[in-house]
DOLUM-618914 format. One line per 5 residues: number of its first residue (from 0); their letters; for each residue x, y, z of C-alpha. Coordinates in nm, 3 decimals, decimal comma. Layout:
residues N
NUM) a) X/Y/Z ~ ...
This chain:
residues 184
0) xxxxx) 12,987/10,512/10,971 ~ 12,883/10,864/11,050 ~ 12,487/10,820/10,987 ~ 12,346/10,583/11,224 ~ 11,969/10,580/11,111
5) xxxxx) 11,728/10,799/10,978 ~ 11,606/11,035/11,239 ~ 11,315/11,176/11,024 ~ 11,247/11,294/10,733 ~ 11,023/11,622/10,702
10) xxxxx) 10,776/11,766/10,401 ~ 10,502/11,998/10,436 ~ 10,153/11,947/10,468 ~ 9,791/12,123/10,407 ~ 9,660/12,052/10,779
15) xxxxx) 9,836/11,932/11,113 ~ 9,489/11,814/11,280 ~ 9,414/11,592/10,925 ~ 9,766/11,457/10,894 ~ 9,771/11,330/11,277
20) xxxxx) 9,428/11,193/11,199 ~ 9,533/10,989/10,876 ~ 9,922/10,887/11,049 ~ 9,754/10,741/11,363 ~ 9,445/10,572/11,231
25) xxxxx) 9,517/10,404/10,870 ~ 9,844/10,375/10,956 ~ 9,934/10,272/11,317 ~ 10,211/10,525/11,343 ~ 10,275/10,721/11,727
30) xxxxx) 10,193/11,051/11,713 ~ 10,560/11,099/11,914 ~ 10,596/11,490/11,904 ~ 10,474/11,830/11,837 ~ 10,673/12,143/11,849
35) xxxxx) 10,610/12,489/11,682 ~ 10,742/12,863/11,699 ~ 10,684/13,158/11,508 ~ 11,026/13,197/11,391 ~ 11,218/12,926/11,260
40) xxxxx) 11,476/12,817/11,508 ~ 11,810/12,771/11,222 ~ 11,726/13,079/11,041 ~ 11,525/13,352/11,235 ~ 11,268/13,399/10,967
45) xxxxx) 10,907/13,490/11,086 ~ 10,707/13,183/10,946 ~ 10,466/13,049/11,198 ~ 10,489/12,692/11,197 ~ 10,412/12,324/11,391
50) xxxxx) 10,608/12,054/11,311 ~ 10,487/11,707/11,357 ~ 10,668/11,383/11,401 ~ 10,514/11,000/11,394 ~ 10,752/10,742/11,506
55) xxxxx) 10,819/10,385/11,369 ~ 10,907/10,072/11,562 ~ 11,271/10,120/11,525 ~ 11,227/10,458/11,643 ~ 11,298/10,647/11,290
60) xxxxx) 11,060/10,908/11,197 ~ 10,851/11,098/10,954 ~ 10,719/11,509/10,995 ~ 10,528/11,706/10,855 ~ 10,534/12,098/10,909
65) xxxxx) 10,208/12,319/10,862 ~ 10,307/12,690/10,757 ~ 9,997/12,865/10,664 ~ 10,182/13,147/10,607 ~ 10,450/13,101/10,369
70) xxxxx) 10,411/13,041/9,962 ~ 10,490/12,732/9,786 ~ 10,351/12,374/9,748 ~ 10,259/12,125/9,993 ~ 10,478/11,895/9,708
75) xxxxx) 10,689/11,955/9,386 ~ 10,405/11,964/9,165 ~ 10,624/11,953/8,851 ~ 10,753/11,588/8,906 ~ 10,573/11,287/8,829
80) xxxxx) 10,361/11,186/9,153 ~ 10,528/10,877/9,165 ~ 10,846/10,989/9,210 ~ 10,885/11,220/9,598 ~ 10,738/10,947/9,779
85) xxxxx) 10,760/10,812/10,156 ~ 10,844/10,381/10,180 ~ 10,725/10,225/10,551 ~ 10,912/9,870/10,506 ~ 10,665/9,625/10,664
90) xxxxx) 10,713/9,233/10,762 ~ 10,605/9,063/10,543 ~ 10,400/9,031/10,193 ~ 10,116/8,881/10,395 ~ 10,126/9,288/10,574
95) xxxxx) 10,085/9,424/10,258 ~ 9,799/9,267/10,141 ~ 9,634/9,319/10,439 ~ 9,720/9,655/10,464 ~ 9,609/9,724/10,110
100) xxxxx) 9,264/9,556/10,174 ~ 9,244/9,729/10,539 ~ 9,341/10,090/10,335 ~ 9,081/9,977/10,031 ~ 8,812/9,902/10,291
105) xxxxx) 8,873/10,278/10,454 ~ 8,806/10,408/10,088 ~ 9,173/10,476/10,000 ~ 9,226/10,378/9,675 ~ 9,569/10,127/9,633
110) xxxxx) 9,781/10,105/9,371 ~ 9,943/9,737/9,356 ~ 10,128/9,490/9,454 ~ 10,387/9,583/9,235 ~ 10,748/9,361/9,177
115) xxxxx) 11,041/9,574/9,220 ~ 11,382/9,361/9,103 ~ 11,229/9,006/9,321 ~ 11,375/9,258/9,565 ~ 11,082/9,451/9,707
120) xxxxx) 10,728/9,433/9,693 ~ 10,478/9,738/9,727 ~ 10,168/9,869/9,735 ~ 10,085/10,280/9,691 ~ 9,853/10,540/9,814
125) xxxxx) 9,818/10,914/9,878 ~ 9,807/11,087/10,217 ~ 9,562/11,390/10,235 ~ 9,820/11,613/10,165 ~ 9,907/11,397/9,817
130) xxxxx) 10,237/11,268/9,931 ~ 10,231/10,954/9,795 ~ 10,326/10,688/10,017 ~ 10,454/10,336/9,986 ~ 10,398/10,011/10,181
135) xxxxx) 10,698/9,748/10,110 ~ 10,827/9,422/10,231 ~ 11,189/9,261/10,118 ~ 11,077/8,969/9,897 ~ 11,436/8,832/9,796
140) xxxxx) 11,647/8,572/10,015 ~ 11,920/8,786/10,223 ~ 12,174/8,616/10,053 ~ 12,090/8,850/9,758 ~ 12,171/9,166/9,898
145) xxxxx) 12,495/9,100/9,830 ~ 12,425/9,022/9,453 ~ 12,233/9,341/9,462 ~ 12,513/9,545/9,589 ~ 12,801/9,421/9,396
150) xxxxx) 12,579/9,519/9,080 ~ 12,438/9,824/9,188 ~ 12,780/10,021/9,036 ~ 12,725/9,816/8,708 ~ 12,377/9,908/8,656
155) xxxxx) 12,478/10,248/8,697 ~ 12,765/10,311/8,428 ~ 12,495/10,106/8,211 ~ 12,242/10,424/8,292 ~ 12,496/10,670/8,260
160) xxxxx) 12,627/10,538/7,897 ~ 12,271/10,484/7,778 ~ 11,986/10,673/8,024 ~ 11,704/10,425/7,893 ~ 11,677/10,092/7,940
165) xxxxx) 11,677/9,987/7,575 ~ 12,030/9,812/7,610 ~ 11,884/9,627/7,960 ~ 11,941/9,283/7,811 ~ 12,324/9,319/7,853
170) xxxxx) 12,253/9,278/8,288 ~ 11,907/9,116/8,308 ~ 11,913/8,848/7,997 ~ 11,642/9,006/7,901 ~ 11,384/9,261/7,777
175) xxxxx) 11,164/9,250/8,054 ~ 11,204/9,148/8,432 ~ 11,472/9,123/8,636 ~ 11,639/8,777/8,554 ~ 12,006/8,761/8,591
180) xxxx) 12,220/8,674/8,332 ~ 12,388/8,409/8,475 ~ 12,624/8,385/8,177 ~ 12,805/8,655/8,300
């Protein structure tokens, strides 16, 4: 496979100083590097710019750039907010509730635990920039990811044929949730 991991990903943000600040302490993440230039190094243009990373245990990371310079949005503000988000997979479902009381207790106000599939469960908050961020654990047995897979191309010709969920019943068995239809 060509892609081994995910390097980092990279979105904007209002203020370098503040971002560090919020990464670092209600987070845990490494503030790993900082780099900046006044021209952007794969296209010349004059846009003054640092570019921040935070690394994760498995060394992956997330950065941020601050351009104080240049027009636009620090996020597509057109999109539902719940949609461009960051997900930090965590150990367990014990981590997240802890992490969404320890986040609470800093005055960050959490959104969850939400059930995704009885594959993932998360809990969501904003950064000070308004990315919305995401806090999840795998909640399934392993041996599902295979189940998970082999439907994944099913679920999407019934999206494509319908795009709404009104005809859901046909994979899950039902209305609501996530049951499989072990009838087949």
């Amino acid at each position: 496979m060509l892609c081994k991991k995910l390097h980092h990903a990279a979105f904007r943000c209002k203020d370098a100083a503040e971002t560090v600040k919020f990464y670092t302490e209600a987070l845990g993440l490494k503030f790993s590097h900082a780099m900046g230039e006044d021209h952007v190094p794969s296209t010349g243009l004059y846009s003054p710019h640092i570019h921040i990373f935070f690394e994760m245990e498995d060394g992956s990371n997330i950065a941020f750039f601050e351009c104080p310079r240049d027009p636009g949005n620090i996020k597509d503000l057109e999109s539902p907010d719940w949609i461009q988000h960051f997900a930090f997979e965590v150990d367990s479902l014990d981590t997240v509730l802890k992490a969404k009381a320890e986040l609470e207790a800093k005055g960050i106000k959490v959104v969850g635990p939400t059930n995704h599939d009885d594959f993932i469960t998360s809990i969501y908050f904003f950064d000070p920039s308004g990315h919305r961020l995401e806090l999840t654990t795998r909640t399934c047995d392993a041996s599902r990811y295979q189940i998970f897979e082999e439907e994944a191309p099913v679920v999407l010709a019934l999206w494509n044929q319908t795009h709404d969920w009104s005809q859901r019943e046909k994979l899950y068995g039902s209305q609501t949730g996530y049951a499989r239809n072990n009838a087949g």
